[in-house]
C-alpha positions in Angstrom: 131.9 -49.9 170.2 134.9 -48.9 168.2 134.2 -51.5 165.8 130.8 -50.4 165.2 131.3 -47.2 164.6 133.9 -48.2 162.4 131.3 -50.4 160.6 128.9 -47.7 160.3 130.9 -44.8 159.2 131.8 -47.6 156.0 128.1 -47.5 155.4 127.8 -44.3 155.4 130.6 -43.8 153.2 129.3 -46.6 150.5 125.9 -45.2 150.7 127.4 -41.5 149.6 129.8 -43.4 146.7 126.4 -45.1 145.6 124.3 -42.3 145.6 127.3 -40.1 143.8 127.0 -42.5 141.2 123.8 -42.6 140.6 123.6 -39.0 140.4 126.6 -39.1 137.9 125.1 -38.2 134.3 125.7 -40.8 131.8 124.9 -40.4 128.0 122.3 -42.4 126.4 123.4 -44.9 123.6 121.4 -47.3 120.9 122.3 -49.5 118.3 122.6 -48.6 114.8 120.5 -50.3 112.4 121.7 -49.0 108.4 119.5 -49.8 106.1 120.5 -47.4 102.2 122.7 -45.8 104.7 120.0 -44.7 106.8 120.0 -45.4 110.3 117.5 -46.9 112.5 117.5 -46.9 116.1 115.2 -47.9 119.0 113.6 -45.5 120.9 111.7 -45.8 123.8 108.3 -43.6 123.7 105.6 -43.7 126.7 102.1 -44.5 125.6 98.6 -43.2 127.2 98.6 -45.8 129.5 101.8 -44.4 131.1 103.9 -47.3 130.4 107.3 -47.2 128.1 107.3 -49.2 125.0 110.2 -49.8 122.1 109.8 -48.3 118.5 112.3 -48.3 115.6 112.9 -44.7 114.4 114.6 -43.9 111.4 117.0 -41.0 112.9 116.5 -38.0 110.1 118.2 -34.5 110.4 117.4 -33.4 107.2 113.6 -33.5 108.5 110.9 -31.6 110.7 108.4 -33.8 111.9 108.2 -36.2 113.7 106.1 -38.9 111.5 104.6 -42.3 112.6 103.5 -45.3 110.9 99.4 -46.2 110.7 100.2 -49.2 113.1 101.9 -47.6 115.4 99.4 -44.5 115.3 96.7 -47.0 116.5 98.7 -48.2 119.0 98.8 -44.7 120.5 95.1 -43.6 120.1 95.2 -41.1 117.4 92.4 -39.8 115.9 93.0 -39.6 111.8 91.6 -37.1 109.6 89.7 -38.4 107.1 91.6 -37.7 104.5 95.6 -37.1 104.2 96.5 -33.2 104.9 99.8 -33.3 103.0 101.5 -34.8 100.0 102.5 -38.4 100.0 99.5 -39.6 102.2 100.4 -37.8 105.5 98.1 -36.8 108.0 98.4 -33.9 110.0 97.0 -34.4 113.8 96.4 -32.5 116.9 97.7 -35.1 119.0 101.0 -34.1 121.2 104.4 -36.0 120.4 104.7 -38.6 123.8 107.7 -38.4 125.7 110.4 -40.2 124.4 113.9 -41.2 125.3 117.0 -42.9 123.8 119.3 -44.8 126.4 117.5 -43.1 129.2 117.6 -39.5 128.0 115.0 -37.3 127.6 114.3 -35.8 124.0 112.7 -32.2 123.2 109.3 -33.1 121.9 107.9 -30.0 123.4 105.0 -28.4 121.2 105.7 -30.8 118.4 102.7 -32.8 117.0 102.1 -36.2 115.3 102.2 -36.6 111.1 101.0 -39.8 110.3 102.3 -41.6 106.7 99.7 -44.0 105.4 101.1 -47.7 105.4 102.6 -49.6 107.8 106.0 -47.5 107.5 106.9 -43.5 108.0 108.4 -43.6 104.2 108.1 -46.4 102.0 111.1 -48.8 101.9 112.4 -47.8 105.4 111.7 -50.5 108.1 110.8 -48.0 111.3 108.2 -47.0 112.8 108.4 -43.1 113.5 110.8 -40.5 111.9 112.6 -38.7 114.6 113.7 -35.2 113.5 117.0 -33.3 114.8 114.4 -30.9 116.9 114.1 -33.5 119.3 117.7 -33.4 119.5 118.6 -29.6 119.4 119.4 -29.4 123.2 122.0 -32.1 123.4 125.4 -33.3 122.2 124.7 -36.2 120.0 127.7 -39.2 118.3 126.7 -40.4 115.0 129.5 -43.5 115.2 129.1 -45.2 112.2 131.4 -47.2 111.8 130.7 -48.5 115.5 127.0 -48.7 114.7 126.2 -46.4 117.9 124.3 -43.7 118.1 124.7 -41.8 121.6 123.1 -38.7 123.2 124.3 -36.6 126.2 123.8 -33.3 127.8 126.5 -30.7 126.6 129.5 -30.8 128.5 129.1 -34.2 129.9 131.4 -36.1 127.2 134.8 -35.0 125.5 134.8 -34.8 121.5 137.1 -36.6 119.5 137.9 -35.9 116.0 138.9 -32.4 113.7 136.4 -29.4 114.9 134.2 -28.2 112.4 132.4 -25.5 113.3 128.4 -26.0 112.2 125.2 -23.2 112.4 122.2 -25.2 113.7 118.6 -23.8 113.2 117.3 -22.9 116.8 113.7 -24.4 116.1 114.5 -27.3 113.5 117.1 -28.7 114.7 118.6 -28.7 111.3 122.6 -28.4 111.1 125.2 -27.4 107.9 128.8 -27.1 107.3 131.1 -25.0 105.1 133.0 -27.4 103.1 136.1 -26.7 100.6 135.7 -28.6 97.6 137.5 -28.0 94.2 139.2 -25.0 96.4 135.7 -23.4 96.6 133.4 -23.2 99.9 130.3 -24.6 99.7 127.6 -24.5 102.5 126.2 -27.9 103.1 123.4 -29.3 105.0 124.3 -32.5 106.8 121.4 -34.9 106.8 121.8 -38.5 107.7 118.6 -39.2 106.4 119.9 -38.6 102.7 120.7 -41.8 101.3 123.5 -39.9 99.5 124.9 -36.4 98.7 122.4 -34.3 96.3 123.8 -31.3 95.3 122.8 -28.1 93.0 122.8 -28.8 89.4 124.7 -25.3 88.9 127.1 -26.7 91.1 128.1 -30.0 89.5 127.8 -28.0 86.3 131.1 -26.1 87.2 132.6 -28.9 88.4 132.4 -31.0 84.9 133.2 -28.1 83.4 136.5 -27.6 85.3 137.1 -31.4 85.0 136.0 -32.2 81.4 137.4 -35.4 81.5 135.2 -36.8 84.4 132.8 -39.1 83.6 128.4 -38.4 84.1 125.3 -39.9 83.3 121.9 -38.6 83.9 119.7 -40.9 86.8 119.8 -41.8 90.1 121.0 -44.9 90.9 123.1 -46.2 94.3 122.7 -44.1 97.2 121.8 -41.4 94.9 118.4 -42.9 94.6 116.3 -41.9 97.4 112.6 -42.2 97.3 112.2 -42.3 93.3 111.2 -38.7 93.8 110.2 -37.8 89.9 112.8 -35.4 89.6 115.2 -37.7 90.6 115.7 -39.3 86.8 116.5 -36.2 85.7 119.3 -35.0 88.0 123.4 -35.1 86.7 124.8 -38.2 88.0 128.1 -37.1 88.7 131.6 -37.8 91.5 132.4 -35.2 93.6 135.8 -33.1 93.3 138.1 -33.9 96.7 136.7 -32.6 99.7 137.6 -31.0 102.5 135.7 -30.1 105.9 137.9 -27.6 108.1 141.7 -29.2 108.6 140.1 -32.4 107.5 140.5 -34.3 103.7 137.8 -36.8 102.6 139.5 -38.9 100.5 137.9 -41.8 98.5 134.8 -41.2 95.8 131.4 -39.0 96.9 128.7 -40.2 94.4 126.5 -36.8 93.5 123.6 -36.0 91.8 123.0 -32.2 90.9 119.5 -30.8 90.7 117.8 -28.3 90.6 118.7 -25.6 92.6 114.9 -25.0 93.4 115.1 -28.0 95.8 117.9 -25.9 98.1 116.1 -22.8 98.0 113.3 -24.7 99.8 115.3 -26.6 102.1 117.3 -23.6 103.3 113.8 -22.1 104.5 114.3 -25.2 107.4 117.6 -24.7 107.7 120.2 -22.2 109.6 121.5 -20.8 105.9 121.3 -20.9 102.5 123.3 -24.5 101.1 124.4 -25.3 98.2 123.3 -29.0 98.6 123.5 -31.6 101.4 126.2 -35.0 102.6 124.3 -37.9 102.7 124.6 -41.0 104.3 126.7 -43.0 101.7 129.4 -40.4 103.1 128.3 -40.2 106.6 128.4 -43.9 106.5 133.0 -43.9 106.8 132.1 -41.5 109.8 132.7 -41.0 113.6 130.4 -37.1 113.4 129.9 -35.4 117.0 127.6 -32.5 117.4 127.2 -30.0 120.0 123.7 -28.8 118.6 123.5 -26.2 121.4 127.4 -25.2 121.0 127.2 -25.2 117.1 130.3 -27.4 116.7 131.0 -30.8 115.3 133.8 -33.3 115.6 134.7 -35.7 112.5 136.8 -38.3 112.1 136.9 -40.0 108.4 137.6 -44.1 108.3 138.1 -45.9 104.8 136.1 -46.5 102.1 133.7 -49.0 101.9 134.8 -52.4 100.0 131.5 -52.2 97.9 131.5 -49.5 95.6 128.2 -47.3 95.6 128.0 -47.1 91.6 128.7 -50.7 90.4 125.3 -51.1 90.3 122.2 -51.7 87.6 121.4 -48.5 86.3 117.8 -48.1 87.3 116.4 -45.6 89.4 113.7 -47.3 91.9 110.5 -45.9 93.7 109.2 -47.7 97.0 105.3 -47.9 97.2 103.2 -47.9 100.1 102.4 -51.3 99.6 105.7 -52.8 99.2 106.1 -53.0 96.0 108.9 -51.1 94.2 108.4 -49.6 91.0 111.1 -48.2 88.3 111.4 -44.6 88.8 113.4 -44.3 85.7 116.7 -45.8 83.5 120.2 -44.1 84.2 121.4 -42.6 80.4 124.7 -41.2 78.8 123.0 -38.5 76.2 119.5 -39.2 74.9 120.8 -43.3 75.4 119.3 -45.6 78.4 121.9 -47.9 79.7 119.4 -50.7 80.1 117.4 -51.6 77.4 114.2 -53.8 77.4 112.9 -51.8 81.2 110.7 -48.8 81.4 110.0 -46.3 83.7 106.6 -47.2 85.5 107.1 -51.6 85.2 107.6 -53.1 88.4 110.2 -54.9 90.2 109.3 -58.2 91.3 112.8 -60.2 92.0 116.5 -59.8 91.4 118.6 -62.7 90.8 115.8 -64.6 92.5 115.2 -62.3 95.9 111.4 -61.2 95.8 111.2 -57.4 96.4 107.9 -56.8 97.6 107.9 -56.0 101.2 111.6 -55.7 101.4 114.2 -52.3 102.8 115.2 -50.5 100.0 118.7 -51.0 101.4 118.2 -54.6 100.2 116.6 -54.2 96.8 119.7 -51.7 96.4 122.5 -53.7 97.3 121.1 -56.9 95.2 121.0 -54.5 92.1 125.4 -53.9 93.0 128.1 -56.0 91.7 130.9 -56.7 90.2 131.0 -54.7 86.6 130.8 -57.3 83.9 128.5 -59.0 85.8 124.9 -59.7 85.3 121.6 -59.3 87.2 118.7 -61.5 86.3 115.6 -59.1 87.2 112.1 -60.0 87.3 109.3 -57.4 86.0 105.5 -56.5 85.4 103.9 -54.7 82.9 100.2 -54.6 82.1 99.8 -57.4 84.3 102.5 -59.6 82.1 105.8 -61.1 83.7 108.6 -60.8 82.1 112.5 -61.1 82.3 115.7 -59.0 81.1 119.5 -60.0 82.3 121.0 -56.8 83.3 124.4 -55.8 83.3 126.1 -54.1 86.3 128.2 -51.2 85.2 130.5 -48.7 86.5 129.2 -46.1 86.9 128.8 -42.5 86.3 
């Protein structure tokens, strides 16, 4: 009889460990994809039928909705418009966000509804399926780890930061998050948006800072990380390194490609963010980073790792534009002055190979890194116009 009892009250002690356990949050976590810095993770998001399926999103906190491919779209039973309801191709619906979750936590898609791009990808050049925004993410404490290609999500209070503390203002219904940095002893509010390929900044801004450091090399173009969608503007903005930066207690050492625009483009994207900013850090940055953020708390956590061995700006100096289809076109030639750095290419030929690798259908990451190399170097690039092939060998160059 004693030996029973003794048996059961084991039982009943494994069965309260187990069901402790269970009950014991745990933070969600997926693999990081980078792809121009951008990362992609999968998400799992519940179809009509009920059942739970896998989907690529490219995470974006510099955005607001959450946008989905054509494909996958289908796959979900929307109803399109007939025609596109926004710049770009995108298609406004009335069709609820599904529930989604990343690791096994639930995200805030709560009165959110699906934009659909058309193509078979949210943004041409990025290989996901959806775009999730930070609103989905504005309830939790989230770890961008980089440089451990994680990405994990937990309630607040569940985990225990590691890293300087950075205090951030988050926008209560975006989602969107910035930071007051110190650069060239100055502070400047900043967004940060992982979807950013790089750091953009306002023309006014760099404008000081080559003025302060006449000695600094520039170049008008975006090229490297820089180069983000081949947005028309983007041929025009003041290709330039950024002064040393510092967030709180922290130093960012190493070289922060910029490109200064207009300061137009920040007005609008402070009206979906917590405060005015001066600009925003982009991935190429984010990329040497361990970032924590306690969205609800308003805090982050950084800690800085090295430099990557490939340098962002040894690169051809073209700006590029991603099409729908694929293709990639040239957005535009980097300059010094009135003088193109690349002569025999103009702005609207297209891409067809470099050094051999055919571009059509490829990540822009890919097209991007074929164009870097050493400087000296050479690039053998392939090219259309008016429906004639043609060649030109083009140098790699250091670059602003």
């Amino acid at each position: 009889m004693k030996k029973a009892m003794q048996v059961l009250l084991a039982t009943a002690v494994a069965a309260v460990a187990l069901a402790a356990s269970a009950a014991e949050p745990r933070p969600g976590t997926a693999t990081m994809e980078l792809d121009h810095g951008r990362m992609i993770v999968e998400l799992e998001l519940q179809g009509p039928d009920g059942a739970w399926r896998r989907v690529r999103a490219w995470i974006d906190t510099g955005g607001t909705s959450f946008l989905v491919s054509e494909p996958l779209a289908s796959g979900l039973g929307v109803d399109l418009p007939a025609a596109p309801s926004a710049p770009g191709g995108v298609r406004q619906t009335e069709a609820a966000v599904p529930p989604l979750r990343l690791g096994g936590i639930a995200l805030d898609v709560e009165g959110m509804k699906l934009a659909v791009r058309s193509g078979r990808f949210p943004m041409p050049g990025i290989p996901a399926e959806c775009v999730l925004p930070p609103r989905c993410l504005r309830r939790l404490h989230a770890v961008f780890d980089y440089p451990a290609r994680m990405l994990t999500v937990a309630r607040p209070g569940e985990t225990v930061p590691v890293g300087t503390a950075v205090p951030c203002r988050v926008h209560p219904e975006t989602g969107l998050f910035m930071v007051d940095a110190t650069i060239d002893n100055e502070r400047v509010p900043l967004g940060v948006d992982t979807g950013s390929a790089g750091t953009w900044v306002s023309e006014k801004l760099a404008a000081a800072w080559l003025a302060r450091h006449a000695d600094r090399p520039r170049a008008v173009g975006a090229v490297g990380s820089t180069n983000f969608f081949g947005f028309p503007f983007e041929s025009d903005g003041v290709l330039a390194l950024m002064p040393p930066l510092a967030l709180g207690a922290l130093a960012v050492g190493g070289e922060v490609a910029v490109l200064g625009l207009d300061q137009g483009l920040f007005d609008w994207y402070a009206k979906k963010s917590a405060a005015p900013v001066a600009g925003f850090l982009g991935a190429a940055l984010l990329g040497r980073c361990r970032l924590e953020i306690d969205f609800p708390g308003q805090m982050t956590w950084w800690t800085v790792g090295p430099e990557p061995a490939c340098r962002d700006l040894d690169i051809v100096p073209l700006t590029l534009r991603p099409e729908a289809d694929g293709s990639y076109a040239v957005a535009g030639v980097v300059r010094r002055g009135d003088k193109p750095l690349l002569a025999g290419v103009w702005a609207g030929d297209r891409l067809l190979a470099v050094d051999g690798l055919e571009v059509m259908g490829a990540a822009m990451g890919t097209v991007v890194d074929a164009l870097r190399g050493k400087p000296g170097g050479s690039r053998c690039l392939l090219l259309e116009r008016a429906a004639a092939r043609f060649t030109v060998e083009a140098a790699v160059m250091r670059l602003p």
